[in-house]
C-alpha positions as CSV (number, residue, x, y, z in Angstrom):
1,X,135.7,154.5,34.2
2,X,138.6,157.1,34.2
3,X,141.8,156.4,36.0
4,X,142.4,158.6,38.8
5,X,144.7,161.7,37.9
6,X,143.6,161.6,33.7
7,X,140.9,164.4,33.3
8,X,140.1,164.3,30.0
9,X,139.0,167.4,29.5
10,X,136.0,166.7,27.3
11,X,137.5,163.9,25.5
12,X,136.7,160.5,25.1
13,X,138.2,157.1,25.2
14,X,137.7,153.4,25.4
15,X,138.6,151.9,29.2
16,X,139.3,148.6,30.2
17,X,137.9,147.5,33.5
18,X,141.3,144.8,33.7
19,X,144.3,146.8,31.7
20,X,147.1,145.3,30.7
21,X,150.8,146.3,32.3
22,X,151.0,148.9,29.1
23,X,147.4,150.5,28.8
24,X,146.7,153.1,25.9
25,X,144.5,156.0,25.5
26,X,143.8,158.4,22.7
27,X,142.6,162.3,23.9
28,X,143.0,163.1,20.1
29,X,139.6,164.9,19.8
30,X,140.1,168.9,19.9
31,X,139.8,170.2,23.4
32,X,136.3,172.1,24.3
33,X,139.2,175.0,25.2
34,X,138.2,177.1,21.4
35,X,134.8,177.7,22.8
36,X,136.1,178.3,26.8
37,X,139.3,180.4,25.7
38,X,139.1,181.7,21.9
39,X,142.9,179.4,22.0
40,X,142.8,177.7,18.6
41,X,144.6,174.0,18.8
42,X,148.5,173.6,18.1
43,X,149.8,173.5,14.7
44,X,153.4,172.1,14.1
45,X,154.8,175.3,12.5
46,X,153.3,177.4,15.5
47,X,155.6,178.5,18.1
48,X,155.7,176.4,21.6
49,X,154.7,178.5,24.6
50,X,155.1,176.4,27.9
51,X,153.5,178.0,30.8
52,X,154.8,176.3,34.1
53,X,153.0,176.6,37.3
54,X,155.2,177.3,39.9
55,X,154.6,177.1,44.0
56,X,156.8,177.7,46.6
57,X,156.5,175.6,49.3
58,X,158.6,175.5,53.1
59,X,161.9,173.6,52.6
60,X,160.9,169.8,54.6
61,X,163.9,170.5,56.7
62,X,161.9,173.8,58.3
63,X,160.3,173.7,61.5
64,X,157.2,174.3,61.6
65,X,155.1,176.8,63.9
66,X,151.6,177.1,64.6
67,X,150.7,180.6,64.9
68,X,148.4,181.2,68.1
69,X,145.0,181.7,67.1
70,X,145.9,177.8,65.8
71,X,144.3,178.8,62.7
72,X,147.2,179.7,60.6
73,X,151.4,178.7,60.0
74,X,154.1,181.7,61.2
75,X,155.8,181.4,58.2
76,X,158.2,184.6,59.6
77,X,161.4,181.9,60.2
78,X,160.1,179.4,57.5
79,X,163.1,178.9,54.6
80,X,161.4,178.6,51.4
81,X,162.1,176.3,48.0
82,X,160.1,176.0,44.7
83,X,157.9,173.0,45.3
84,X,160.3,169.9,44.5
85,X,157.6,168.4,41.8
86,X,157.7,171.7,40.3
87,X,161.3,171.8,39.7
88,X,160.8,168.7,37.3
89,X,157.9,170.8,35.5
90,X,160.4,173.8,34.5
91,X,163.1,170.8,33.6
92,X,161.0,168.9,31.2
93,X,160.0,172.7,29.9
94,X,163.5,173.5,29.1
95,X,163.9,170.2,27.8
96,X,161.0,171.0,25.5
97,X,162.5,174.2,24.5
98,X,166.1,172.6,23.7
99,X,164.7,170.6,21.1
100,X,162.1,173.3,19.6
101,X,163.0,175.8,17.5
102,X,161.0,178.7,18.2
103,X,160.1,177.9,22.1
104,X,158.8,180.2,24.9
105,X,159.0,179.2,28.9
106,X,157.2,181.2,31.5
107,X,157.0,180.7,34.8
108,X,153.9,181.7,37.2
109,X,152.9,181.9,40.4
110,X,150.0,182.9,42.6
111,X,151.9,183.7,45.6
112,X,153.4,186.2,48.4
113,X,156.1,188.9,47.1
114,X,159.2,186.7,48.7
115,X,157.8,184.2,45.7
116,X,160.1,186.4,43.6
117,X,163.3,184.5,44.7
118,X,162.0,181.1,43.6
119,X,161.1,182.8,39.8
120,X,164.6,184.3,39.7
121,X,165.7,180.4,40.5
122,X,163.4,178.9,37.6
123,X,164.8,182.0,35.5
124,X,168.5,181.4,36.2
125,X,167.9,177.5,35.1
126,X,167.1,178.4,31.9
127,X,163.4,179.9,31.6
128,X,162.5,183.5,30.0
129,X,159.9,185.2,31.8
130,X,158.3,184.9,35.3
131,X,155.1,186.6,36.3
132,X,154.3,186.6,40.0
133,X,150.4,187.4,40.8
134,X,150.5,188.6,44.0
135,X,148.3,187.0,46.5
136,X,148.4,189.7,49.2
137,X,145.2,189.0,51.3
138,X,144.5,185.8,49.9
139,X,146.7,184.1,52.6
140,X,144.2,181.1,53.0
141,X,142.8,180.8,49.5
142,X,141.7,177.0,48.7
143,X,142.7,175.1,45.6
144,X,139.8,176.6,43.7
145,X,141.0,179.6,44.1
146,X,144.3,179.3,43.3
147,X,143.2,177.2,40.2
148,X,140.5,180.1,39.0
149,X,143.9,182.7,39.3
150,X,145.9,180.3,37.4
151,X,143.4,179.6,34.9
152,X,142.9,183.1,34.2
153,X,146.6,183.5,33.6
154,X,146.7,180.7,31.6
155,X,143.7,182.3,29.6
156,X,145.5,185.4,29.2
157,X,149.4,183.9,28.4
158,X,147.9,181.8,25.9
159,X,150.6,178.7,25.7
160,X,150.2,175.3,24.2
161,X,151.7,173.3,26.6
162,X,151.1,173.4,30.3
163,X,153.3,172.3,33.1
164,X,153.1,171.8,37.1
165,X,154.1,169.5,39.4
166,X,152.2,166.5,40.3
167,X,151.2,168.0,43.7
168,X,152.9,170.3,46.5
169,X,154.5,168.8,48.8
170,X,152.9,171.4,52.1
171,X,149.1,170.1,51.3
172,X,149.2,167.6,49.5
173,X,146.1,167.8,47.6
174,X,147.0,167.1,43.8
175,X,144.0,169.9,43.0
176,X,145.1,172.7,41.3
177,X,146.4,170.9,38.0
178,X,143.5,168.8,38.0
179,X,141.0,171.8,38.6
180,X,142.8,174.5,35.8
181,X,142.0,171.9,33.6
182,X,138.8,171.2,34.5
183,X,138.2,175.2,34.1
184,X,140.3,175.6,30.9
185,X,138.3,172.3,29.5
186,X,141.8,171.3,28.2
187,X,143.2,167.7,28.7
188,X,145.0,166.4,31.8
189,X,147.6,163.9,32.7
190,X,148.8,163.4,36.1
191,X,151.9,161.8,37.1
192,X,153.7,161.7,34.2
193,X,157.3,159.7,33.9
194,X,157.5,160.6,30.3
195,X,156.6,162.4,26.8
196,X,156.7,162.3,23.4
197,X,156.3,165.7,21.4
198,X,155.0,164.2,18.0
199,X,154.4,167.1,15.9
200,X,150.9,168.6,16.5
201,X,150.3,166.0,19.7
202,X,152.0,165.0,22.2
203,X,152.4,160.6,23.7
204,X,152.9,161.0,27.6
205,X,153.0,157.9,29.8
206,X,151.8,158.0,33.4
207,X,152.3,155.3,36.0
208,X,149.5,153.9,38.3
209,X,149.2,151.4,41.0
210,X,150.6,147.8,40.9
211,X,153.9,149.0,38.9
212,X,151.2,149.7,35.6
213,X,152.1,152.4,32.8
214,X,149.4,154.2,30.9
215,X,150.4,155.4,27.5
216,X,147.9,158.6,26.8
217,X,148.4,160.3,23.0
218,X,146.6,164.3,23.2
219,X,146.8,167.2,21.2
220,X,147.8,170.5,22.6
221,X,146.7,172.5,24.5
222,X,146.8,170.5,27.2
223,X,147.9,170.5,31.3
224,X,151.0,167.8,32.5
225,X,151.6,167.1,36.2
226,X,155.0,165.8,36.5
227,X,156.3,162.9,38.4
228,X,159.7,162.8,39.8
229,X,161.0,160.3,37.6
230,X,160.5,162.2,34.4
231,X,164.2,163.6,34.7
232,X,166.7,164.9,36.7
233,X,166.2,169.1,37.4
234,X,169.5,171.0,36.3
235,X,171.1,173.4,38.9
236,X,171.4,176.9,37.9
237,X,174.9,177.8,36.6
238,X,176.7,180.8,37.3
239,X,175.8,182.2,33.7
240,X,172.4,181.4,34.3
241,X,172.2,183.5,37.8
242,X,173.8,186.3,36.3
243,X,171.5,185.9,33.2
244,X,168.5,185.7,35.5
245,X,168.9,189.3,37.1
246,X,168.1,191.0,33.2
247,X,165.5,188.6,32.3
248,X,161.7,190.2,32.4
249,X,160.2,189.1,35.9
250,X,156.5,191.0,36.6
251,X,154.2,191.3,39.4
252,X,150.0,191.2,39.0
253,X,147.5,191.3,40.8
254,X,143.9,189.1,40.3
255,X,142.8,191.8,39.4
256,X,144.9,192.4,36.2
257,X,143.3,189.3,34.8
258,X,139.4,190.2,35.1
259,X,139.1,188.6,39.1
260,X,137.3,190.8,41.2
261,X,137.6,189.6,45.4
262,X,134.3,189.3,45.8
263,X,133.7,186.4,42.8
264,X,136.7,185.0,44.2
265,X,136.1,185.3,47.8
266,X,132.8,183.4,46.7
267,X,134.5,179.8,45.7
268,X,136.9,179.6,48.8
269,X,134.9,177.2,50.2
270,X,137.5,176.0,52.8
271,X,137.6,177.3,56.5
272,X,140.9,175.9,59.0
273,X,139.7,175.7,62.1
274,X,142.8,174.4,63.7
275,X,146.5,173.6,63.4
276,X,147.7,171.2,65.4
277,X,150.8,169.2,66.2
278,X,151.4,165.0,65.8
279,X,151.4,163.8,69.4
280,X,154.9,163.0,70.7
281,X,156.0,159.7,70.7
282,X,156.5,157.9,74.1
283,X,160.0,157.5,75.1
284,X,161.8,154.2,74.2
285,X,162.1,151.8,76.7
286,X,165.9,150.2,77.4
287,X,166.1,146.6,78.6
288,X,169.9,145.9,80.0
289,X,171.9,143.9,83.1
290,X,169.5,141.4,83.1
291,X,169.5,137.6,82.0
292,X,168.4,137.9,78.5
293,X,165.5,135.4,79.2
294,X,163.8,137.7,81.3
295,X,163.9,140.8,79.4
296,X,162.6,139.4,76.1
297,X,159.7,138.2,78.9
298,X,159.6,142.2,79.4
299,X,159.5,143.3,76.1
300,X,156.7,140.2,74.9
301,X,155.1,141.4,78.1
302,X,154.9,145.3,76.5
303,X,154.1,144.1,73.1
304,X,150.8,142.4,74.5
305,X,149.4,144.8,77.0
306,X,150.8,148.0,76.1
307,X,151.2,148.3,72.4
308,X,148.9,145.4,72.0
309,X,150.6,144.4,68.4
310,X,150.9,140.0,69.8
């Protein structure tokens, strides 16, 4: 059995059907990435490339609006922020980087041309490059997709270490960390609270349910989705805004990385067929200038034959 949000990538390890509060698991055999990606493992005396997926995502204080056919979002007056889980991926990267001495941080994104703005962000916290692959007409691409892009990227960029947040917080659907993975054959660990650099591996620990830790030792390469509890994001100084504006920022296409729309149009496998919006809650009802008796009787009287919770 493998606890939900470890892909092991290949790997192997020895599970406990009752684990203790502090499990352990070793992912020290070599990732099947040599044969998938010609990426040799991580040697000590190499030089760290992080590669952090970013996604933009609407800020949660935006409205938002069903386009009419009901099939899409108008994103036209939606304010946009770097996916919050995200922001701890580029943290823990420059925390990576401040302790390395030769370190590399990219950011990248599969995303619209506004996407730009959220790379400058990332850049002005302390990252070096961005590379934005432009998803014009890919609007409603599913995880898959998204994951093939990003794992083509990946492919291409070459790092040892891989970052992204543990999921977005628009969908929700913890997918496209899990999936680059999976396509890399690299190891994965999901919600992670905290790592260890050791060297040629790496000890991250990952909670699960019933307040449990999970204590997972891997070699690199290998993908991390980060939890929100694995540090505190910096803001961007004033240096680091200014900084940002010089620092290499470049735009792709699929394309540019060996995709072709018709192999990719082939795995979206996900059709909307409506938007729609929560019901409205009833409006409250207000018991007053009554004896108090009788409007408990009124509200007991709700509770049973309208909300039917007694």
């Amino acid at each position: 059995m493998v606890p939900q949000g470890a892909c092991l990538g290949g790997t192997s390890c020895a599970v406990s059907s009752k684990p203790p509060p502090c499990s352990k698991w070793s992912l020290l055999q070599p990732p099947i990435s040599a044969k998938l990606t010609g990426q040799k493992p991580f040697k000590g005396e190499d030089r760290l490339k992080i590669l952090v997926m970013l996604k933009q995502t609407p800020d949660t204080e935006s409205e938002i609006v069903i386009s009419g056919d009901k099939k899409t979002i108008d994103h036209s007056q939606t304010k946009f922020i770097i996916n919050p889980y995200d922001e701890f991926a580029i943290e823990e990267a420059l925390r990576v980087k401040e302790k390395q001495a030769q370190c590399e941080v990219v950011l990248a994104s599969f995303a619209s041309p506004d996407a730009k703005e959220r790379l400058i962000k990332g850049l002005a916290m302390g990252a070096d490059r961005g590379l934005l692959v432009s998803n014009q007409g890919w609007g409603g691409a599913d995880s898959l997709v998204v994951a093939q892009v990003m794992a083509a990227v990946i492919k291409a960029e070459a790092p040892s270490l891989v970052f992204c947040g543990r999921q977005g917080i628009d969908t929700d659907n913890m997918h496209v960390g899990v999936m680059v993975a999976e396509l890399l054959g690299w190891p994965h660990v999901n919600i992670v609270t905290k790592m260890t650099i050791n060297g040629e591996s790496l000890v991250v620990e990952r909670e699960v349910e019933g307040g449990q830790v999970e204590v997972y030792e891997t070699r690199m390469p290998v993908v991390l989705g980060t939890h929100k509890s694995l540090n505190t994001p910096r803001y961007a100084s004033l240096p680091g805004i200014m900084k940002a504006k010089k620092k290499p920022l470049d735009t792709k296409t699929p394309q540019d990385f060996g995709l072709d729309n018709a192999s990719l149009q082939a795995l979206n496998q996900t059709e909307v067929e409506a938007f729609s919006y929560p019901p409205e809650k009833p409006r409250g009802k207000i018991f007053k200038g009554e004896a108090v008796d009788i409007m408990v009787d009124k509200v007991v009287k709700l509770l049973r034959e309208e909300a039917k919770v007694i």
